[in-house]
C-alpha positions as CSV (number, residue, x, y, z in Angstrom):
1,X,-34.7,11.9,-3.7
2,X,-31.4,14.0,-4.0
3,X,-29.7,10.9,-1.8
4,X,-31.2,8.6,-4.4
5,X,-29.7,11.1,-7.4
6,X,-26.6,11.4,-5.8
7,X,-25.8,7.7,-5.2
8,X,-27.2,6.7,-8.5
9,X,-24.7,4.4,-10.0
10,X,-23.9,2.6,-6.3
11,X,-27.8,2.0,-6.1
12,X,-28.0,0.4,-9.8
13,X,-24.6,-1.6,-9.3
14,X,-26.3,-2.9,-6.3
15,X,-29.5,-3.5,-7.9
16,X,-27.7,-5.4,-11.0
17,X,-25.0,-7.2,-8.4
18,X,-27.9,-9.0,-6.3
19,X,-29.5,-9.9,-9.7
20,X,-25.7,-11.6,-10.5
21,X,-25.4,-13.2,-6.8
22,X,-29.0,-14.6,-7.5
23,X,-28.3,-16.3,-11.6
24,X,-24.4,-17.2,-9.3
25,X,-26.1,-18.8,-5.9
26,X,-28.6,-20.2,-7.9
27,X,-26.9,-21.8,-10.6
28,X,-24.8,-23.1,-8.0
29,X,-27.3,-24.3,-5.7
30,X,-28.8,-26.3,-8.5
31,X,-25.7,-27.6,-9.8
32,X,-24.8,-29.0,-5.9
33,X,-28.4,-30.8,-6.0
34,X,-28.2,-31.9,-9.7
35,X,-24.7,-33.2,-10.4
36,X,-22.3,-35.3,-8.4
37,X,-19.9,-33.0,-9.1
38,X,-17.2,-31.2,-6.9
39,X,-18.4,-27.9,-5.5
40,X,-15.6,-26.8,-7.5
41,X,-16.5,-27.3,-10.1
42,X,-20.0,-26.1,-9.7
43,X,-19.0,-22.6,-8.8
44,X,-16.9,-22.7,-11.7
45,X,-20.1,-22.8,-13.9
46,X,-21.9,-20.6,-11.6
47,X,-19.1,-17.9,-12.1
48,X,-19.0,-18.4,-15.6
49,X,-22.9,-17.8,-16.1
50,X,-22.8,-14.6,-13.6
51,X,-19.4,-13.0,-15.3
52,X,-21.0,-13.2,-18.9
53,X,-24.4,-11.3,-17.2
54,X,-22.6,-9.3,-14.8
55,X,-20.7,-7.7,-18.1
56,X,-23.3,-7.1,-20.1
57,X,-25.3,-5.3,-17.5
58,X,-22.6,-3.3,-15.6
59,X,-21.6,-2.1,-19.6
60,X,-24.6,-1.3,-20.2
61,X,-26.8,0.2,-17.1
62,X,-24.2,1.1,-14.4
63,X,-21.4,2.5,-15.9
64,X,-22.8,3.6,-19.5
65,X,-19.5,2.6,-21.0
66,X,-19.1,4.6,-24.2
67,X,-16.6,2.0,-25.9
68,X,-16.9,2.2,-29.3
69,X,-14.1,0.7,-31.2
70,X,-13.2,-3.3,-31.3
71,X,-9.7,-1.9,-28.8
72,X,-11.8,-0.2,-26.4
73,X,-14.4,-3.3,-26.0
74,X,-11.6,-5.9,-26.0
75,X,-9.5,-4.0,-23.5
76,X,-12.6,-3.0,-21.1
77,X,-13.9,-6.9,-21.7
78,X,-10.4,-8.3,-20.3
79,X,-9.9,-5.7,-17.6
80,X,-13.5,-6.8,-16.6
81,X,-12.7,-10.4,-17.1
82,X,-9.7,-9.9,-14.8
83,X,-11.5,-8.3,-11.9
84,X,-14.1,-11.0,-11.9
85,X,-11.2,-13.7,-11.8
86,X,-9.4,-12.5,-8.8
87,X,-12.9,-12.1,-6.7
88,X,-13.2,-16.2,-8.1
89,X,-10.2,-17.1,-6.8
90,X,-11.3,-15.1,-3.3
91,X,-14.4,-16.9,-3.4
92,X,-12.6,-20.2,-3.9
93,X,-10.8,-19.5,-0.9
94,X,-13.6,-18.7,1.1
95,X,-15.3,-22.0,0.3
96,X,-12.9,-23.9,0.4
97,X,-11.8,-22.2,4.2
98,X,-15.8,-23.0,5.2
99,X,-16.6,-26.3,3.5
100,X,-13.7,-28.1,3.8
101,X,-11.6,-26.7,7.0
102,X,-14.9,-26.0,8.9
103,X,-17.3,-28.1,7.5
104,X,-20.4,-25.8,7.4
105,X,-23.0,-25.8,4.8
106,X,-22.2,-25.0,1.2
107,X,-25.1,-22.3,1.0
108,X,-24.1,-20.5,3.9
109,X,-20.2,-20.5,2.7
110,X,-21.8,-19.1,-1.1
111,X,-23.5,-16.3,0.4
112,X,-20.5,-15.3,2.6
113,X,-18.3,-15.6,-0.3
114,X,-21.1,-13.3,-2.8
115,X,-20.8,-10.6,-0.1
116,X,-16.7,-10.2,-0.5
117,X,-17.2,-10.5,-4.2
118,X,-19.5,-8.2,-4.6
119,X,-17.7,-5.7,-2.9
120,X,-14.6,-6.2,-4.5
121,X,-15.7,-6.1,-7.9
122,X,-17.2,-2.5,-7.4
123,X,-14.5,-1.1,-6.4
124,X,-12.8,-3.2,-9.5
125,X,-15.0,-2.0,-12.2
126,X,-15.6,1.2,-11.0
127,X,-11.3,1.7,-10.4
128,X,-9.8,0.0,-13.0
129,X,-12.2,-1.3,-15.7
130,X,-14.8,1.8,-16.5
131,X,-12.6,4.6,-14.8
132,X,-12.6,6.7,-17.5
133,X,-16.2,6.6,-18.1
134,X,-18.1,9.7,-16.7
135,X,-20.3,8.3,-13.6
136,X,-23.9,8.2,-13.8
């Protein structure tokens, strides 16, 4: 239990971050089977749609960010926003690198892709975006 206490916050980003990668590979996934559309575009949906809940519920239940003025929401929200752009374009990358140079299978290159995103935006919203909010 005290492994469990201690590691609190890494255990409910984790929790909250599969929950993203799910509403991301999902929406994606569909969106691949659905539409005609570029892959590209696609993931750009799929990010949009994780982003917006990946926000809300790292605000809310992993961090415990105490913003309370319009400033503090706004600069946290962009900061946030930020992160979550970079680890897009990393992603785009890493599609791109598997489904067009190598020609493997859109799924696999998503789930590749989730696991350097998710890492990376930790370390992002617990480093620059809520790091003067007291850990959980």
């Amino acid at each position: 239990m005290k492994i469990i206490q201690n590691n609190k916050q890494v255990i409910s980003y984790l929790f909250w971050g599969v929950m993203t990668t799910l509403i991301n590979i999902v929406a994606f996934m569909l969106l691949q089977k659905f539409t005609s559309w570029n892959y590209n575009i696609n993931n750009s949906i799929a990010w949009i749609a994780s982003v917006v809940f990946a926000y809300v519920t790292n605000r809310k239940w992993v961090f415990h960010s105490k913003s309370s003025s319009i400033n503090e929401y706004l600069k946290e929200f962009i900061s946030f926003s930020f992160g979550r752009f970079a680890s897009f374009i990393m992603e785009e990358i890493i599609l791109w690198v598997f489904i067009t140079a190598l020609g493997l299978n859109a799924g696999i290159a998503k789930v590749v892709g989730q696991v350097v995103v998710i890492v990376f935006n930790y370390f992002w919203s617990k480093l620059a975006v809520f790091k003067n909010k007291k850990d959980c």
